[in-house]
C-alpha positions as CSV (number, residue, x, y, z in Angstrom):
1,X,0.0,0.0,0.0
2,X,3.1,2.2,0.8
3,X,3.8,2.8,-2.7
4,X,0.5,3.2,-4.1
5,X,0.8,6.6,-1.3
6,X,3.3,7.5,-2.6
7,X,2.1,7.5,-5.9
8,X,-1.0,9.1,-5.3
9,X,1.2,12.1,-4.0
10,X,3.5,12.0,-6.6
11,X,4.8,16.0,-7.7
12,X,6.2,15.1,-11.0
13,X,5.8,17.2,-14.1
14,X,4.4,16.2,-17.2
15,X,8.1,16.1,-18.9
16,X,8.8,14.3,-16.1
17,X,6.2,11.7,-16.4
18,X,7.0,11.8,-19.9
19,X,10.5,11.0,-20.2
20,X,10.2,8.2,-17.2
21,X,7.8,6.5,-19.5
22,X,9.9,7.1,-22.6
23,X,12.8,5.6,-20.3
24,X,11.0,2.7,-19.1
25,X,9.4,1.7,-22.6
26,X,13.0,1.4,-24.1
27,X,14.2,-0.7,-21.2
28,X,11.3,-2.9,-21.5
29,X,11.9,-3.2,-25.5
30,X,15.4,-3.6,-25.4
31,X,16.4,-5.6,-22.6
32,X,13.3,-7.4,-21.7
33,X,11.5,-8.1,-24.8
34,X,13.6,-7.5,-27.9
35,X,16.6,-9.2,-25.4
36,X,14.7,-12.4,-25.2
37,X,13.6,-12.7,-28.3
38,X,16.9,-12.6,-30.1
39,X,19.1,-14.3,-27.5
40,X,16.7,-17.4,-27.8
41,X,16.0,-16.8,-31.7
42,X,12.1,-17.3,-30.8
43,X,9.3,-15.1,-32.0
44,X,6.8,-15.4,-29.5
45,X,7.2,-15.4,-25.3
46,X,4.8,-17.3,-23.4
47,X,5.5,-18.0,-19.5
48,X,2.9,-18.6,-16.5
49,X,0.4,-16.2,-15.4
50,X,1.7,-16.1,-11.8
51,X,5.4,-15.0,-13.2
52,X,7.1,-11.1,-13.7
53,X,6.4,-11.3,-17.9
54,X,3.2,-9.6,-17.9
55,X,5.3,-6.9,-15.6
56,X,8.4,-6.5,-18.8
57,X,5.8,-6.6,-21.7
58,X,3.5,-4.3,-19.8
59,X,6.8,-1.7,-19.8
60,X,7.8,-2.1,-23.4
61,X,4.3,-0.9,-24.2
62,X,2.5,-1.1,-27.5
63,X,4.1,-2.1,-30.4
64,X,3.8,0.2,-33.4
């Protein structure tokens, strides 16, 4: 619950929110999503519902 305060009182500025989410979309891309792909030459990533994948394709965002 301690973090959901927190962000609930969260200060930042739009460019702020902006760039963090810029940030964390190209982290999720490149070394969650893009990472696994090509180090295990697959096309698709499928893992249990219970694991942290929904959490790195959540932060790579939508593909364009």
């Amino acid at each position: 619950m301690k973090r959901l305060e927190l962000a609930a009182n969260s200060t930042i500025s739009e460019d702020e929110y902006r760039d963090a989410l810029k940030s964390m979309r190209d982290w999720g891309r490149r070394q969650a999503v893009d990472k696994c792909l090509k180090e295990n030459e697959v096309d698709v990533i499928i893992g249990p519902a219970d694991s942290r994948i929904h959490e790195l394709s959540t932060a790579a965002g939508k593909l364009k």
